[in-house]
C-alpha positions as CSV (number, residue, x, y, z in Angstrom):
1,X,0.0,0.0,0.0
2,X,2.9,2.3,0.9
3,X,3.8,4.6,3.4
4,X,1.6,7.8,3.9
5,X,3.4,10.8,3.4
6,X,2.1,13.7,4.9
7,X,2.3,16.9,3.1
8,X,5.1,20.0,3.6
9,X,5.0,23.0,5.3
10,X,7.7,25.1,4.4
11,X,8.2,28.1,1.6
12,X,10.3,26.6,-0.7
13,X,8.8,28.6,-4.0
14,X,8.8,32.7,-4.0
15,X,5.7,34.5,-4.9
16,X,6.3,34.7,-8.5
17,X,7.1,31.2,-10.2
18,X,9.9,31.8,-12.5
19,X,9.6,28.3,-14.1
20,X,12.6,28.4,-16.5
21,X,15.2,29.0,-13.2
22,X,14.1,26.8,-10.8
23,X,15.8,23.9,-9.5
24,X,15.6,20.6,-8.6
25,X,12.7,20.1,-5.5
26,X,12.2,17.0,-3.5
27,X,9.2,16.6,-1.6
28,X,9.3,16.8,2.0
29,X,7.6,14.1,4.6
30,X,5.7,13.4,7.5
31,X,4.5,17.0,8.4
32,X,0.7,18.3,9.1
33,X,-1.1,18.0,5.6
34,X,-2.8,21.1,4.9
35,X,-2.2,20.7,1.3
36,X,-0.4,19.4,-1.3
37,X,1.7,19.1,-4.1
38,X,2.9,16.5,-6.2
39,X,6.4,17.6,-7.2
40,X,7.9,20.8,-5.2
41,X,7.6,22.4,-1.9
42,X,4.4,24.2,-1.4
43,X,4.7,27.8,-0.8
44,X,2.1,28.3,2.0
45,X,2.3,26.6,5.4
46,X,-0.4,25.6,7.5
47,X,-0.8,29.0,9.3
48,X,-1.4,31.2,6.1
49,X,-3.8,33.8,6.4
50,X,-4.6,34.3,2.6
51,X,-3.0,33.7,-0.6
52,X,-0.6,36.4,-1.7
53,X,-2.2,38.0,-4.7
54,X,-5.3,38.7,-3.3
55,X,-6.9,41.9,-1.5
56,X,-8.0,40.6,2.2
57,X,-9.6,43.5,2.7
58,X,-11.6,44.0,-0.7
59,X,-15.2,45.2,-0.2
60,X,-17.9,43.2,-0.7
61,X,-21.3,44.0,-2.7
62,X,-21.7,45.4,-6.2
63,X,-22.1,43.1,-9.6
64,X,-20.2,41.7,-12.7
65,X,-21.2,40.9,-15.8
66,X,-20.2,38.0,-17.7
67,X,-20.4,37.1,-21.8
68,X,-20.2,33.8,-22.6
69,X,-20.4,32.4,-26.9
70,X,-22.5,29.0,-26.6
71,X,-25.4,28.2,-25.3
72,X,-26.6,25.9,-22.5
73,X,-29.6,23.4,-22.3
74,X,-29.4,21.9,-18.7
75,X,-28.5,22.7,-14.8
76,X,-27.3,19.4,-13.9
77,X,-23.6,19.4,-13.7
78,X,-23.5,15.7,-12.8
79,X,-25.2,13.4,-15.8
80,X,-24.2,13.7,-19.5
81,X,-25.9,14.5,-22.0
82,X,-27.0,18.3,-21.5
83,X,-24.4,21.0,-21.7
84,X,-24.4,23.3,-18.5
85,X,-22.7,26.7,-17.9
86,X,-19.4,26.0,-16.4
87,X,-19.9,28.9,-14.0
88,X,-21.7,26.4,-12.1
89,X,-19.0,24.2,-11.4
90,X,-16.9,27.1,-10.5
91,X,-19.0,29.0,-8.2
92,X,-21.6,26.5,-6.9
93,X,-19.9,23.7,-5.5
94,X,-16.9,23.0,-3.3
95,X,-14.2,21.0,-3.6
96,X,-12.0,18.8,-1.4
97,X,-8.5,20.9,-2.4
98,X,-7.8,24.3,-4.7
99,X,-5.1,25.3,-6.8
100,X,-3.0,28.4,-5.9
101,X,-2.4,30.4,-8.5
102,X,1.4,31.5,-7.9
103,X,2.7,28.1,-7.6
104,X,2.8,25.1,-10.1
105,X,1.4,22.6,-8.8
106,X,-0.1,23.6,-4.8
107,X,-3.2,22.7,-3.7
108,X,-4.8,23.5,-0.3
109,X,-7.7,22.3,1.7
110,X,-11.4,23.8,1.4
111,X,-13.7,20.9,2.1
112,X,-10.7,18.7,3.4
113,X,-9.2,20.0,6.3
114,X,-6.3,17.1,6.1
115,X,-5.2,15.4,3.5
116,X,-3.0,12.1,3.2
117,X,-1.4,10.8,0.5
118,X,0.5,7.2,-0.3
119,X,4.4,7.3,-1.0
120,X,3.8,5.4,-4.0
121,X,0.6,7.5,-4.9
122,X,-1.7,4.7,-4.8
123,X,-4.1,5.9,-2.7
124,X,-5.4,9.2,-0.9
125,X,-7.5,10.5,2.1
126,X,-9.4,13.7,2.9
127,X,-10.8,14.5,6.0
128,X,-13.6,16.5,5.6
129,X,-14.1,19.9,7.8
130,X,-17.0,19.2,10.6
131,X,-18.8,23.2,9.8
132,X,-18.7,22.2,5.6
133,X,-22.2,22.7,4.9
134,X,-25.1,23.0,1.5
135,X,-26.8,26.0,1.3
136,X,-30.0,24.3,2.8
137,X,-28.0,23.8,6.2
138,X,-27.3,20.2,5.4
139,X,-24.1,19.0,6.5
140,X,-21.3,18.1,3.6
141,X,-20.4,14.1,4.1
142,X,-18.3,11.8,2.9
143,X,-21.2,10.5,1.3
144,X,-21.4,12.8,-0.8
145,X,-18.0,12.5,-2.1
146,X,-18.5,9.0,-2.9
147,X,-21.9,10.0,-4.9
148,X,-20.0,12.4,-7.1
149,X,-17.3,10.4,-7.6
150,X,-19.3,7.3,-8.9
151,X,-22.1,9.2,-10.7
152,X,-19.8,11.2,-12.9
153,X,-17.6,8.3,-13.3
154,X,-20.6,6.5,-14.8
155,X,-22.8,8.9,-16.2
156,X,-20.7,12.5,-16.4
157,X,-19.6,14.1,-19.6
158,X,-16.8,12.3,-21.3
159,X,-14.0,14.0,-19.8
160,X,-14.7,12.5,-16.2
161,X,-15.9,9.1,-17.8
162,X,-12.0,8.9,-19.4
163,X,-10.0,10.3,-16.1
164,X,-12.3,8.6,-13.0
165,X,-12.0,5.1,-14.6
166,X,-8.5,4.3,-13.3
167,X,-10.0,5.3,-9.7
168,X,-12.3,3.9,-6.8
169,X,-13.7,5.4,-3.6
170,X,-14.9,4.3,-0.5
171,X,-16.7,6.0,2.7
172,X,-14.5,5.0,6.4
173,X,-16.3,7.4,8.2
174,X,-18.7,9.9,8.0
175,X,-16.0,13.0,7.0
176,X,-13.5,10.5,5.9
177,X,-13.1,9.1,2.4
178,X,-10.4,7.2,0.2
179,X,-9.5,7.1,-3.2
180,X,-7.8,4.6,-4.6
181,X,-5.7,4.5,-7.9
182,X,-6.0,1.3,-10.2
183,X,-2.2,2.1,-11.4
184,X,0.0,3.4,-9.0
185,X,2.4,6.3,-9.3
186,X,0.5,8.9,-11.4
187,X,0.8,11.9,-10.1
188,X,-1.7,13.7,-11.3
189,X,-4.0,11.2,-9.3
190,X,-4.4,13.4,-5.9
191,X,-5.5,16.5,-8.0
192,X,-8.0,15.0,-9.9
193,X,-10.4,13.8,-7.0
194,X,-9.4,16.6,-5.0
195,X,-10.6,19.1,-7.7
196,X,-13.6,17.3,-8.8
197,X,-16.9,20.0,-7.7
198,X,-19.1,17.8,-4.9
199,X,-22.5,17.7,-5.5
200,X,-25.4,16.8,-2.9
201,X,-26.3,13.2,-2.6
202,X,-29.7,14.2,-0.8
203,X,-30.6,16.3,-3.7
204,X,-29.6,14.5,-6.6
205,X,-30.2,11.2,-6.1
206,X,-33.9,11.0,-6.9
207,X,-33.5,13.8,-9.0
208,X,-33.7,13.1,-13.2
209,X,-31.1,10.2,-13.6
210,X,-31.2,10.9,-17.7
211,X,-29.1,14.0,-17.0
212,X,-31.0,17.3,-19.2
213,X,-32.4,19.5,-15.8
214,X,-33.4,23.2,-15.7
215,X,-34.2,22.8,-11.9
216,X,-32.2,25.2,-9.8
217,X,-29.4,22.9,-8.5
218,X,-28.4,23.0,-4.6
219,X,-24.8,24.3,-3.8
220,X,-22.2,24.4,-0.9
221,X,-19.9,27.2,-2.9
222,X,-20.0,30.9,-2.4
223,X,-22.4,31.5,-4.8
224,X,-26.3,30.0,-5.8
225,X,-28.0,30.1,-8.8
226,X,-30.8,33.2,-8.7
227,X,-33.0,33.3,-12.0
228,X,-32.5,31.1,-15.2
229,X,-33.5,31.5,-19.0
230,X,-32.5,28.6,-21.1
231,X,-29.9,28.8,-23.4
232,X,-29.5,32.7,-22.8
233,X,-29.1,33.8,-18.7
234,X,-27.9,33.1,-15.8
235,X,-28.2,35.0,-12.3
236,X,-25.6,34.1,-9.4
237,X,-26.1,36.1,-5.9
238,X,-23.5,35.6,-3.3
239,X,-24.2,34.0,-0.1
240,X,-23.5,35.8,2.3
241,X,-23.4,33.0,4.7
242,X,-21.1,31.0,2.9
243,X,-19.5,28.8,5.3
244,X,-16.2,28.4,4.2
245,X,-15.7,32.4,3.7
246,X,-13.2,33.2,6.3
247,X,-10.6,30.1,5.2
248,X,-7.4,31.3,4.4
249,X,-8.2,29.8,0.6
250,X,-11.2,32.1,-0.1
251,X,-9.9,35.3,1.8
252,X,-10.1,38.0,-0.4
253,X,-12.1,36.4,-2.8
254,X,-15.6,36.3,-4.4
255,X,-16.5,40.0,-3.4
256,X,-19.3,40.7,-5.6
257,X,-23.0,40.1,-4.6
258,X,-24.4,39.8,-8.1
259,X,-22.9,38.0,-10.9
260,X,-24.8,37.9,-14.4
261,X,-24.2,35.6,-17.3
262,X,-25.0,36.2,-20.8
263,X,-25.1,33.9,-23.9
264,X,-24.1,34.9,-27.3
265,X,-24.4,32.7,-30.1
266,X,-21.1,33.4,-31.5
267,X,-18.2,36.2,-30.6
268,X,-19.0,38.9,-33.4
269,X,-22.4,39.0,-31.9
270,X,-20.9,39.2,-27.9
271,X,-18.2,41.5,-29.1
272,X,-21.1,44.0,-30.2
273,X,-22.8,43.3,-26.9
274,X,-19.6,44.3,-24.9
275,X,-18.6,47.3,-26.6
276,X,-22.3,48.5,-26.5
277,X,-22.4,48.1,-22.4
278,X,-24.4,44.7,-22.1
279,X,-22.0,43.1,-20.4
280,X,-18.7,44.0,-18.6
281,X,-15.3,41.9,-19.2
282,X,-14.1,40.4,-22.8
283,X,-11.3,38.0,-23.1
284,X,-9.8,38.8,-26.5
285,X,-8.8,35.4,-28.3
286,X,-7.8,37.3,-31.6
287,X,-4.5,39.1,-32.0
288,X,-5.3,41.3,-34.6
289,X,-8.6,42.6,-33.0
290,X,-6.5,43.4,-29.7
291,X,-4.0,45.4,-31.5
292,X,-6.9,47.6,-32.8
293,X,-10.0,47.4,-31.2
294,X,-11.0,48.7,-27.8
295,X,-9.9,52.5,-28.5
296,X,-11.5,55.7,-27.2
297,X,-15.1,53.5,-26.0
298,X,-17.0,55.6,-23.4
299,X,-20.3,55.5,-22.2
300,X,-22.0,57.4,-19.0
301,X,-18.2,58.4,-18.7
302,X,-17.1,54.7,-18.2
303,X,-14.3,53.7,-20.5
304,X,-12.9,50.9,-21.8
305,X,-10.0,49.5,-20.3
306,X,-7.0,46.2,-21.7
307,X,-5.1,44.7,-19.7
308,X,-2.3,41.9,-20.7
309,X,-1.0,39.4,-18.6
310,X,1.8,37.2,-19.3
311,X,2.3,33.7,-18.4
312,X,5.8,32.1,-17.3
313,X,3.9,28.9,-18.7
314,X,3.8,26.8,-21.9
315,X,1.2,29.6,-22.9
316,X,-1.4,28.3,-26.0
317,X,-0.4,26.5,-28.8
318,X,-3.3,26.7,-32.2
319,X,-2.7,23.6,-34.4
320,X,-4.6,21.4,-36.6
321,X,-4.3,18.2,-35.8
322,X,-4.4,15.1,-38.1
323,X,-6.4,12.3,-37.5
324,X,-4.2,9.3,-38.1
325,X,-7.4,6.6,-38.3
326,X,-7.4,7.7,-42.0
327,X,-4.4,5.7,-44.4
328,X,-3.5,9.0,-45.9
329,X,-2.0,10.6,-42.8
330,X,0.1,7.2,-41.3
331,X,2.4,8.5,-43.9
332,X,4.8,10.6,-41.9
333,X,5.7,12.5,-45.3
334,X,2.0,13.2,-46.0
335,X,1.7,15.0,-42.6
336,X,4.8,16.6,-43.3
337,X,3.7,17.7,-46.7
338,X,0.6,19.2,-45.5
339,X,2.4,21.1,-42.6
340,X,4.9,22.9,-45.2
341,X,2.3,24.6,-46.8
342,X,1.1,27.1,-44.1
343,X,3.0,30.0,-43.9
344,X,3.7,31.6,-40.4
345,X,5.6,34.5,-41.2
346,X,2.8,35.6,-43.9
347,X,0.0,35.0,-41.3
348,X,1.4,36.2,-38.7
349,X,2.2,39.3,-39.9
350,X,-0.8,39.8,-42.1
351,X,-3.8,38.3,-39.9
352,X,-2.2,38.8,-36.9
353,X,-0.3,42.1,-36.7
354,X,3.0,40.2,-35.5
355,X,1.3,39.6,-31.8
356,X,2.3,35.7,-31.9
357,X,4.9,33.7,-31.9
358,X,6.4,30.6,-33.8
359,X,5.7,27.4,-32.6
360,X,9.2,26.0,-31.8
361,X,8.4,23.6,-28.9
362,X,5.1,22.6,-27.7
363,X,6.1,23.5,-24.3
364,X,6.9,26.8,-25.6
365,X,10.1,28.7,-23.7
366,X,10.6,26.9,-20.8
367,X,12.6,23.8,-19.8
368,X,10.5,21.2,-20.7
369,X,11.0,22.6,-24.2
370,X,13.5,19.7,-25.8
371,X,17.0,21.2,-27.1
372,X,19.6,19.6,-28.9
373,X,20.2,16.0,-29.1
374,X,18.9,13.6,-26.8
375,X,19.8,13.1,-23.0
376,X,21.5,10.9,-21.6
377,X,18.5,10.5,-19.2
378,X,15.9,10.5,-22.1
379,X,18.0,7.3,-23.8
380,X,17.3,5.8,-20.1
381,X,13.7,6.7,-20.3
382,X,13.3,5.0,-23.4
383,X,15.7,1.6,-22.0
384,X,14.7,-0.8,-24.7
385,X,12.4,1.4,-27.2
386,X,15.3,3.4,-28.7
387,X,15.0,2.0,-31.8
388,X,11.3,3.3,-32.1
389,X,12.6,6.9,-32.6
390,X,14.6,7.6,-35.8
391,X,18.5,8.8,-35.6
392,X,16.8,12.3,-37.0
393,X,14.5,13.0,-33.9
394,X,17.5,12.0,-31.6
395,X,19.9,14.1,-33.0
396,X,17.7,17.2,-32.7
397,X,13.8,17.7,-32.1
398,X,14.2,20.2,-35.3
399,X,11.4,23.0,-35.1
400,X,7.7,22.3,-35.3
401,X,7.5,25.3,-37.5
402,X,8.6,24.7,-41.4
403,X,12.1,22.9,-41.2
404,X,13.7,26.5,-41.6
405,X,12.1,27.1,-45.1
406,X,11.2,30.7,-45.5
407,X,9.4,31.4,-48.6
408,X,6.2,29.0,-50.0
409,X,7.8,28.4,-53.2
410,X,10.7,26.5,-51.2
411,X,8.5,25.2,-48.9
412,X,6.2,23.8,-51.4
413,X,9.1,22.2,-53.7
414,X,9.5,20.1,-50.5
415,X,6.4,19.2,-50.1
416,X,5.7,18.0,-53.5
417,X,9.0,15.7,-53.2
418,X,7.8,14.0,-50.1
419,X,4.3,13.7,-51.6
420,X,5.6,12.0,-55.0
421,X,8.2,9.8,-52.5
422,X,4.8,9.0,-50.8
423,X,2.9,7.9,-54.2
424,X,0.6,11.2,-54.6
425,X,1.4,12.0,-58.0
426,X,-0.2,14.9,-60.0
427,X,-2.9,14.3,-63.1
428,X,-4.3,17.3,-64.5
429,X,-3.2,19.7,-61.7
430,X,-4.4,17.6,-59.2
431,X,-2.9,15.2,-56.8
432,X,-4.0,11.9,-57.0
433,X,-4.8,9.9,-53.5
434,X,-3.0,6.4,-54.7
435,X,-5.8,4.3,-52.9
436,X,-9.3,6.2,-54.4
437,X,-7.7,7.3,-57.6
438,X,-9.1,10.5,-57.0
439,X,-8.0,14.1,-56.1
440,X,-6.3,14.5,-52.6
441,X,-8.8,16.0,-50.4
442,X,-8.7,17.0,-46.9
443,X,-11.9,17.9,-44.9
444,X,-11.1,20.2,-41.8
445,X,-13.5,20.2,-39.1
446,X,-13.0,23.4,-36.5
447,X,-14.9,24.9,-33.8
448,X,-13.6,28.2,-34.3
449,X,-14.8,30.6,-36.5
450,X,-11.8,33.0,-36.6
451,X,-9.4,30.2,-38.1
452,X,-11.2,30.6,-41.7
453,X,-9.6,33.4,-42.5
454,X,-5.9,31.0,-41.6
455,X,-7.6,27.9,-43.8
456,X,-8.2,30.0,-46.6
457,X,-4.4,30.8,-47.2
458,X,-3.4,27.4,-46.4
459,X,-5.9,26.3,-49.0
460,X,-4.8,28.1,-51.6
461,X,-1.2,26.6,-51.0
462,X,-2.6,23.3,-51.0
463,X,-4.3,23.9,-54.0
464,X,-0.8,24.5,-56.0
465,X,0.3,21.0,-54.6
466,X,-3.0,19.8,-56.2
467,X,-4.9,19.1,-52.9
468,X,-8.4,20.2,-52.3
469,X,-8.7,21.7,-48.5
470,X,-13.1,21.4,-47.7
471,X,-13.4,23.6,-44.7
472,X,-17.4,24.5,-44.3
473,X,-18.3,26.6,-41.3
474,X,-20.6,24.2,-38.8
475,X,-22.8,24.8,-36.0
476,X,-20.7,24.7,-33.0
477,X,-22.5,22.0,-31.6
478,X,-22.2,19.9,-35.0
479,X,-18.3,20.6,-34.9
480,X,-18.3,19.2,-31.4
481,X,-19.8,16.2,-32.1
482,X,-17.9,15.7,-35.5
483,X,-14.7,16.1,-32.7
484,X,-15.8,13.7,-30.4
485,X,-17.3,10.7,-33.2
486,X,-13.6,10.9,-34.5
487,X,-15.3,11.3,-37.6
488,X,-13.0,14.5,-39.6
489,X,-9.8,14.8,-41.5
490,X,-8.0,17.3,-39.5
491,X,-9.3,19.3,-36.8
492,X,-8.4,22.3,-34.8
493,X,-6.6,21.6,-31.4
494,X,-5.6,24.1,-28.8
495,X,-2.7,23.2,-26.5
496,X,-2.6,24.6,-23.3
497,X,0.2,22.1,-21.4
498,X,1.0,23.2,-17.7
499,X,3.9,23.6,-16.0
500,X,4.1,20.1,-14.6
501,X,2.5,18.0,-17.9
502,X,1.5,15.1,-17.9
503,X,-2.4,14.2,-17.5
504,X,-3.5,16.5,-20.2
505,X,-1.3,15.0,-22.9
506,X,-2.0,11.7,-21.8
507,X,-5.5,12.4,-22.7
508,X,-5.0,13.7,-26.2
509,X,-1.6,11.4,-27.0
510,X,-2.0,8.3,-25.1
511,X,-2.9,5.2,-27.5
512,X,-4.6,3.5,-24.5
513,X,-7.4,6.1,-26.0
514,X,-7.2,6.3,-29.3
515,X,-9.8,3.8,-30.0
516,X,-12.5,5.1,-27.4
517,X,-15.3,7.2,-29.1
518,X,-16.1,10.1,-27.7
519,X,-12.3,10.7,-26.0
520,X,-10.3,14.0,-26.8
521,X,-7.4,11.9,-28.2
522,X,-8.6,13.3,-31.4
523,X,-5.5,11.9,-33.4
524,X,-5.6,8.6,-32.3
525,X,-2.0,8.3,-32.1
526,X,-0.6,4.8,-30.8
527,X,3.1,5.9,-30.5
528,X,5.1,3.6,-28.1
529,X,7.8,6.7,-27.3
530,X,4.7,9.2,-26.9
531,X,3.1,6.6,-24.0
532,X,6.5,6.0,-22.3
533,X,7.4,9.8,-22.1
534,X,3.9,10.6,-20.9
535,X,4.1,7.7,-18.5
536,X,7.4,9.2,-17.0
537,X,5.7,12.6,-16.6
538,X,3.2,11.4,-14.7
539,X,5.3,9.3,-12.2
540,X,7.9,12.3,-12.2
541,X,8.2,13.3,-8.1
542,X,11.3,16.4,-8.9
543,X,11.8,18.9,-11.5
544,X,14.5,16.9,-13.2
545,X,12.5,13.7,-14.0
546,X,9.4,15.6,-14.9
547,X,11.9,17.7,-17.2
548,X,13.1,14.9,-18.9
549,X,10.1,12.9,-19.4
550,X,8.7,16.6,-21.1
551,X,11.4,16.8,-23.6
552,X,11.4,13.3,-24.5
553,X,7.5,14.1,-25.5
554,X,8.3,17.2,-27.0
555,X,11.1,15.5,-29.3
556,X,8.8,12.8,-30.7
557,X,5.5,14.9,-31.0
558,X,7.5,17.8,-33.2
559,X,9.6,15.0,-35.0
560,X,6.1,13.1,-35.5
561,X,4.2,15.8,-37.4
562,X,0.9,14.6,-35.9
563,X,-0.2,18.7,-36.0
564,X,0.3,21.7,-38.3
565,X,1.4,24.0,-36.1
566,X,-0.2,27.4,-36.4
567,X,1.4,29.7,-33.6
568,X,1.7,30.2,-30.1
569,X,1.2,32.7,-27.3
570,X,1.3,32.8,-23.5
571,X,-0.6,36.4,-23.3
572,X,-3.8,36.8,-22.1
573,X,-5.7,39.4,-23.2
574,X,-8.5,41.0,-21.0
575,X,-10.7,43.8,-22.3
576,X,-12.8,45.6,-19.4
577,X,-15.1,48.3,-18.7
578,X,-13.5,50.6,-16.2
579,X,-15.7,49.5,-13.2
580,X,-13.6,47.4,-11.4
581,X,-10.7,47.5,-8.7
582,X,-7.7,44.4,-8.3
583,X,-5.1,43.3,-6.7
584,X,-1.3,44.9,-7.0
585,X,0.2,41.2,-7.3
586,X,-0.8,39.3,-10.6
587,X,0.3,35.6,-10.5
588,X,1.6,34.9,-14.0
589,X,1.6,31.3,-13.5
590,X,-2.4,31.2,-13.0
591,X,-3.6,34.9,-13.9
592,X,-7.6,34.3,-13.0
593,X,-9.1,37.2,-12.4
594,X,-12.9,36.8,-11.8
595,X,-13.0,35.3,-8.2
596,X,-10.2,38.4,-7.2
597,X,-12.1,42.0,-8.5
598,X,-14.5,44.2,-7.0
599,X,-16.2,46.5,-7.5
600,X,-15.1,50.4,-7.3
601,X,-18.0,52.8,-5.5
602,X,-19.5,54.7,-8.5
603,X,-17.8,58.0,-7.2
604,X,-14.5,56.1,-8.2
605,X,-15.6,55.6,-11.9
């Protein structure tokens, strides 16, 4: 079973994670466990009155408006199907731990009030606190852990069904519960039933076992809902009773009585409803609408107001992924092909205004970002699997951006030779597909609607290799399901890895998932050297093995070609109406804003 060890104390990590600098940690052992972390020193002990970056004395009352592009059909957070607002998850219900948002990977108690975890990670217990309490007065019991934990594991959306299979629960007391890991030594494990939101067994139970609800769900978190209309509003109130309000985690936090919700069926329309006043904070996904939009807006003398934040993170990475379930794209040279004919420079510069960046590594600038040739301690990752990556990825990873070509006639001359060495030749100006005798085409399924104006270039450089490129514009809720059924050419794929990788790549890479409809392993890659660098991630316990297991998945990913890489940023870009006060200390490891505000009296504005 393993020997518990109990979680550290001491301030190993200063307020500011500088990721690329810092050293090796070990964990520390057998100290008072009011919180944890996985793989360094947390930065908070026991005693802490608040987290760092936030205002402890911030006012309380006053409201925020929130725009949100989607739609929603259900209240019930727990069953699957029915898409629900994820402000719910977020502001109804509690969970056992929380991240802090200046550290990599700490987590601290809010329903648990100790936490104990297994040396070799194979099981862990919360103790729940004895005042945690629902909103009806109800106490919070192990109970209903276990209730969350198996309902979403068997009927939740497909993201818990994938991550909760590997686990079991089990009640020993009435504010005691332990979870249990079917394969010992992941470490993202403890975070992932710590952070999962606990919903009310007494309420839910009886309560519409199909999943779709409109009822007005019961909470424990600092929030409830107030008034619902279907697919277009939400109204939260704060409650002012909240019983875990004064815990060192929430100090400073969730400070404004009202918040609103508003749906938009697509981001022209919200970005109309924002700049006319409907609602109050925009976060800005497109570069070229940041570097002009936003000036000289005014109303009742309110302005407003942008705000950047950088990240000391991996940042976002936009690709298009291939799915490698079609014949055409196990061909390493296809996927290569393809990838050679966009043009970063061109887009960047014209679509973009020069705000992004190349996408060298998929870990971006930091040290999991693979350099040079292989380590020594990458060849021992891989022991006996050496031969399953080519003397060209070992040498050097190489760029995941165009091989160093700089223009699209040079670019395009290579991909024509890899696509003849491949058996593609051209008949009539058109590439042939050697298995359907017809003209090479690729479908692209995407989500967002911004990237047609990066598909329509790309396009027309496919076109002078001969390849058609079908991209129609779909339904969001069509493209999702497209996504999920596995059932597209290439697709759009966001990146976002965290400073200590692992689970998240495991759930798009891992093989063990290619083959499960409905997963988020959209390539279906089954790469043995992808599986055993993930697996090293996730049993990494310092800085060192998690940094080598990282660039041993960065090397084969960028060497692979499974994804056209389009560009990558790790800005975040918040548009707001000048309403609203914050904190002097921005984390740029975590820069969440919402639960931090408040509101300034209108005599400030």
């Amino acid at each position: 079973m393993g020997r518990i060890r109990r979680l550290p104390l001491s301030c190993a990590l200063m307020a500011t994670l500088i990721f690329t600098t810092l050293p090796p940690m070990r964990v520390a052992a057998e100290v008072p466990a009011h919180g944890y972390s996985p793989i360094h020193e947390l930065k908070y002990p026991s005693d802490f009155p608040h987290f760092d970056y936030v205002n402890p004395d911030a006012p309380k009352g006053g409201g925020i408006r929130w725009g949100r592009v989607g739609t929603f059909d259900s209240l019930n957070t727990l069953r699957y199907p029915g898409t629900t607002p994820a402000d719910l998850r977020r502001h109804l219900y509690d969970t056992l731990i929380v991240a802090s948002a200046d550290e990599a990977a700490g987590y601290y108690g809010l329903l648990a009030e100790m936490t104990e975890v297994s040396d070799d990670l194979s099981w862990v217990r919360f103790k729940l606190r004895s005042d945690a309490r629902w909103h009806d007065g109800a106490p919070i019991t192990a109970e209903d852990v276990v209730f969350t934990f198996r309902t979403l594991a068997s009927q939740g959306a497909p993201y818990y069904r994938q991550v909760l299979r590997l686990f079991t629960v089990e009640q020993e007391a009435q504010r005691v519960v332990v979870f249990r890991s079917k394969k010992p030594g992941d470490r993202e494990f403890v975070r992932i039933v710590g952070t999962l939101p606990i919903h009310p067994a007494h309420f839910w139970k009886d309560r519409n076992a199909k999943g779709k609800s409109l009822e007005i769900p019961l909470g424990s978190g600092p929030y409830r809902v107030k008034t619902v209309t279907a697919g277009r509003s939400l109204s939260l109130e704060r409650v002012k009773d909240y019983w875990a309000r004064s815990l060192p985690v929430n100090v400073g936090r969730y400070n404004f009585d009202a918040i609103g919700i508003e749906y938009y069926r697509d981001r022209t329309v919200a970005l109309e409803a924002f700049t006319a006043g409907e609602f109050d904070v925009w976060r800005e996904r497109d570069a070229a609408r940041w570097s002009s939009a936003y000036k000289n807006i005014q109303r009742n003398g309110i302005r407003i107001v942008r705000r950047t934040f950088r990240l000391n993170t991996p940042g976002t990475t936009a690709t298009l992924v291939f799915n490698l379930r079609r014949a055409r794209f196990q061909d390493r040279r296809v996927r290569q092909a393809v990838a050679l004919a966009y043009n970063f420079d061109w887009t960047n510069k014209v679509l973009f205004s020069g705000r992004y960046k190349p996408v060298e590594s998929f870990f971006g600038n930091t040290q999991l970002a693979a350099d040079g040739p292989i380590s020594t301690e990458e060849k021992d990752v891989l022991a006996g699997k050496s031969e399953a990556l080519p003397q060209e990825a070992i040498s050097r990873p190489g760029p995941a951006v165009r091989d160093g070509f700089n223009s699209d006639r040079s670019a395009l001359r290579q991909a024509d030779t890899l696509l003849k060495e491949a058996g593609y030749r051209v008949a009539n100006g058109s590439r042939i597909d050697p298995a359907t005798g017809k003209q090479f085409i690729i479908n692209v399924v995407f989500s967002n609607p911004s990237l047609v104006r990066v598909l329509g270039p790309l396009a027309r450089n496919l076109e002078r290799l001969g390849i058609k490129l079908s991209y129609p514009s779909l339904e969001p809720t069509s493209a999702v399901r497209k996504l999920l059924d596995h059932d597209f050419d290439i697709a759009d794929l966001t990146l976002t890895p965290k400073l200590v990788a692992g689970n998240a790549e495991r759930l798009l890479w891992g093989s063990a998932l290619a083959d499960r409809q409905g997963s988020y392993a959209l390539a279906g890659a089954k790469d043995p050297v992808l599986d055993t660098a993930i697996a090293a991630m996730l049993k990494a316990r310092n800085w060192d093995t998690l940094q080598t297991g990282a660039r041993l998945f960065d090397r084969t990913l960028r060497w692979q070609r499974y994804v056209v890489p389009l560009w990558r940023s790790n800005e975040v870009w918040i548009a707001h109406w000048d309403k609203f006060s914050h904190p002097k200390i921005v984390p740029d490891v975590y820069p969440s804003y919402a639960d931090r505000w408040w509101a300034k009296p209108p005599s400030a504005n």
